[in-house]
C-alpha positions in Angstrom: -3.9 15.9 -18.3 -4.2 12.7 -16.1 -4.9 12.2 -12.4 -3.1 9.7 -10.2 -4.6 9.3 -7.0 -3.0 7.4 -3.7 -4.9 6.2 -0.8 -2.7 4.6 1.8 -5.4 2.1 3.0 -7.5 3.4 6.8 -6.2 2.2 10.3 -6.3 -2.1 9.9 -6.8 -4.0 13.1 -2.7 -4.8 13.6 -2.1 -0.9 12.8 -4.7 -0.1 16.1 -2.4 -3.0 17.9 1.2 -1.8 16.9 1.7 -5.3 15.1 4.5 -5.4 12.5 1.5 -6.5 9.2 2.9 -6.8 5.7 1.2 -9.4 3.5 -1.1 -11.3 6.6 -4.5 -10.1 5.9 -6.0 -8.0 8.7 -9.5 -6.5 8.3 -9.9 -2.5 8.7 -10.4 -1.3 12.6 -13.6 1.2 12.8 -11.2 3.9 12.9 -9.9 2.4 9.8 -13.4 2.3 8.0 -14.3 6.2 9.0 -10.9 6.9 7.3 -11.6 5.2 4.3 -15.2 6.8 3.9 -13.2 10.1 4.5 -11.1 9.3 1.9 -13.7 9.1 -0.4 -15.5 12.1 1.0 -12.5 13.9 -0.4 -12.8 12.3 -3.8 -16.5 13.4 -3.8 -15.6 16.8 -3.2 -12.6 17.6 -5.6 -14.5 16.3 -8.4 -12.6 13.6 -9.8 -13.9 11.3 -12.3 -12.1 7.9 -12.1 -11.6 5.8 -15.3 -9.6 2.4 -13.6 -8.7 1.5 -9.8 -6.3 -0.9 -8.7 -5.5 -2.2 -5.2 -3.5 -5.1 -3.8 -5.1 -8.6 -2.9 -5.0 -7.3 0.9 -8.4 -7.4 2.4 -7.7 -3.5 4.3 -6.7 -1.9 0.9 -9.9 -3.7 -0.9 -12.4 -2.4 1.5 -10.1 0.8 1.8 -11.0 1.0 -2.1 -14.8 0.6 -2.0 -15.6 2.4 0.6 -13.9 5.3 -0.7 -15.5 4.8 -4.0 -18.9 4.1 -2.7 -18.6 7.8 -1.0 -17.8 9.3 -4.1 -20.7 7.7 -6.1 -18.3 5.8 -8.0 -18.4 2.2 -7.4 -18.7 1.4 -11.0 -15.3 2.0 -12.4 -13.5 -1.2 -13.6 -11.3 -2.0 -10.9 -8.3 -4.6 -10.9 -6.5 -6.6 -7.5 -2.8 -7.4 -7.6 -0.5 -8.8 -5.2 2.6 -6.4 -6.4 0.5 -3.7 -4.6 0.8 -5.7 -1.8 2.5 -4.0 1.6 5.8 -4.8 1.7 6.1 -7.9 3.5 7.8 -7.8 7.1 9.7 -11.3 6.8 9.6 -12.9 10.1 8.5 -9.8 11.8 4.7 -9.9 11.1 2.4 -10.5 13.6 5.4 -9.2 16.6 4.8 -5.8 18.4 6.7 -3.1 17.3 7.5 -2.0 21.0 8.6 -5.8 22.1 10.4 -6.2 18.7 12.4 -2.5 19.7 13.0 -4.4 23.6 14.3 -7.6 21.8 16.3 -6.4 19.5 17.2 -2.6 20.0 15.5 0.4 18.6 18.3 1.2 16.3 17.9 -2.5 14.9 14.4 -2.0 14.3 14.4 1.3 13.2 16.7 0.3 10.3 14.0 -2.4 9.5 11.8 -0.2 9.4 12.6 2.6 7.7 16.0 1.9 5.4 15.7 1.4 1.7 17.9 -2.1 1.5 18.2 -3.4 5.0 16.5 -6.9 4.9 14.2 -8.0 8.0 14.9 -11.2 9.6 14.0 -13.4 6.4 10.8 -16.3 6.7 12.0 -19.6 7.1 9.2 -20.9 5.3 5.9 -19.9 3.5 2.5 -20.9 5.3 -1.5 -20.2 4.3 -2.3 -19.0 7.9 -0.3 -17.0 10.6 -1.8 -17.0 14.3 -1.4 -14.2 16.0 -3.1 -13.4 20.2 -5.3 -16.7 19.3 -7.0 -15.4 16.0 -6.0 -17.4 12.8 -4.8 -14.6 9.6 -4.7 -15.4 6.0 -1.4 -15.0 4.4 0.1 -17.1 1.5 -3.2 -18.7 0.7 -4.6 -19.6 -2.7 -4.6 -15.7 -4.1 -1.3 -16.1 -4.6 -1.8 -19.7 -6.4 -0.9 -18.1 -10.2 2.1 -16.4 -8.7 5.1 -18.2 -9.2 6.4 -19.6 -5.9 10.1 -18.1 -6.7 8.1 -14.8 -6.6 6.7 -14.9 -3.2 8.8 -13.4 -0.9 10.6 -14.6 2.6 10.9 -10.7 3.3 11.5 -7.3 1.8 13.2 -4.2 2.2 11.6 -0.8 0.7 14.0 -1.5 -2.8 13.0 -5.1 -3.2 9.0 -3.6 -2.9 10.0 -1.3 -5.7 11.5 -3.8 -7.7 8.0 -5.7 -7.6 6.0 -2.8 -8.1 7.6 -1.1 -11.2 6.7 -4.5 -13.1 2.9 -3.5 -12.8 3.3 0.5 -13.4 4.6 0.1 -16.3 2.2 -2.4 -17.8 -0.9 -1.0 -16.3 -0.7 2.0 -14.3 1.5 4.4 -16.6 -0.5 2.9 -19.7 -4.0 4.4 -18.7 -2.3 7.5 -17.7 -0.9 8.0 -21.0 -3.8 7.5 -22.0 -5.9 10.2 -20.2 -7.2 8.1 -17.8 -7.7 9.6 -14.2 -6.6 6.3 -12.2 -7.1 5.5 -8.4 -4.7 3.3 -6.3 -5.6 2.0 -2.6 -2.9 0.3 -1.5 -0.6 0.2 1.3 1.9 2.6 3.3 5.3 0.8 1.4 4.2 -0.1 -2.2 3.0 3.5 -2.3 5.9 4.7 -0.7 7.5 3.0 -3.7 5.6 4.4 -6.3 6.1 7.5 -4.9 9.8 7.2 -5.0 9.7 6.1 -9.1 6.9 9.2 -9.6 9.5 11.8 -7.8 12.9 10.6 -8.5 13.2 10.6 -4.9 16.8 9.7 -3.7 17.2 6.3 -1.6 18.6 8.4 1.1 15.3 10.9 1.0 12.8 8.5 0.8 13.5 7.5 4.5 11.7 10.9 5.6 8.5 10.1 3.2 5.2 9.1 5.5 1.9 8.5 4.0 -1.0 8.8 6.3 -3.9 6.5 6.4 -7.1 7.5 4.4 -5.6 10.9 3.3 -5.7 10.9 -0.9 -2.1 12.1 -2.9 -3.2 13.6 -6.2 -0.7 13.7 -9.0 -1.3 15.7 -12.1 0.8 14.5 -15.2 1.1 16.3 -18.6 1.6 14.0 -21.9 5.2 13.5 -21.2 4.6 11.4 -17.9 5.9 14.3 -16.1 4.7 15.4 -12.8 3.2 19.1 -12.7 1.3 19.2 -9.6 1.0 16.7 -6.1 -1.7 18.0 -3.8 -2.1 16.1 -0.3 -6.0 16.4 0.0 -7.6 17.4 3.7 -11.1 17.4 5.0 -11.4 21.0 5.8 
């Protein structure tokens, strides 16, 4: 039987700000690094042993990932980055407050933005390496993303288009090592997990609007040989 494990990356610094941050590449705040050590914490104490990681090219899931294995003694597993574990990327959005965006443009507006599975946001008009944002220069489509091809990189996403990008990857890496008996650890971010979620559980499009995943708080899957889910614990530091 294999183990899935989800770790919604720890607070980042635009999370402790209320920034809208999608694929600009904000650091972890404090809170955000305690969370992630947590995380791991956890890890240490149910006793899993990890075969593969995987995280997104995002700087808050990375660190997110090694601190959490470094607290559970297991910062030697072979670990691999991709950027379809990315967030899901905000479109012209990023880097706005999500209060001032609500005042702007209404809180219905945003809160379909936000949380519906195929409303677009407000689409990039083009693609630059570096976003400033209250005087501080971000990272965003820099050279990480130079073997992806450029009709690839999004302008914006909803939750399905993030699906549509992630499934790609699960089903040539993730669900491989699983069916293989490998116990497999994913730090990523609040809507590609939400995604993966969404394949793992059949969840509906309308019921995935109600799904949250905190920050730093592990989601343990157990699958038997036919892929199919027979337990989900949420694990809590007690």
């Amino acid at each position: 039987m294999a183990k899935l494990v989800l770790i919604r990356h720890g607070q980042s610094e635009w999370n402790a700000l209320n920034l809208f941050n999608g694929w600009v590449d904000t650091k972890l705040s404090d809170k955000g690094v305690a969370q992630a050590k947590e995380a791991g914490d956890m890890l240490a104490k149910e006793g899993i042993q990890f075969d593969q990681a995987y995280t997104s090219v995002l700087t808050r899931a990375i660190t997110t990932l090694h601190y959490a294995l470094e607290e559970a003694g297991q910062m030697f597993i072979p670990e691999e980055k991709t950027w379809r574990l990315n967030e899901r990327h905000y479109g012209a959005l990023q880097g706005l407050n999500k209060a001032d965006a609500a005042a702007k443009y209404g809180d219905e507006q945003v809160h379909q933005w936000r949380r519906s599975y195929d409303v677009l946001p407000p689409l990039l008009t083009e693609q630059t390496e570096t976003v400033e944002v209250l005087g501080k220069t971000y990272p965003a489509f820099d050279r990480r993303y130079a073997d992806v091809p450029a009709g690839e990189l999004p302008y914006g996403e909803n939750l399905k288009v993030t699906l549509e990008r992630v499934l790609p990857f699960w089903t040539s890496n993730i669900e491989k090592d699983l069916q293989a008996g490998k116990n497999v650890l994913i730090a990523a971010h609040g809507n590609s997990l939400r995604a993966l979620v969404k394949h793992i559980e059949n969840i509906s499009d309308d019921d995935i609007l109600g799904v949250e995943i905190a920050n730093g708080q592990p989601l343990v899957y157990d699958f038997d040989d036919n892929m199919q889910v027979v337990s989900k614990k949420v694990l809590e530091n007690k």
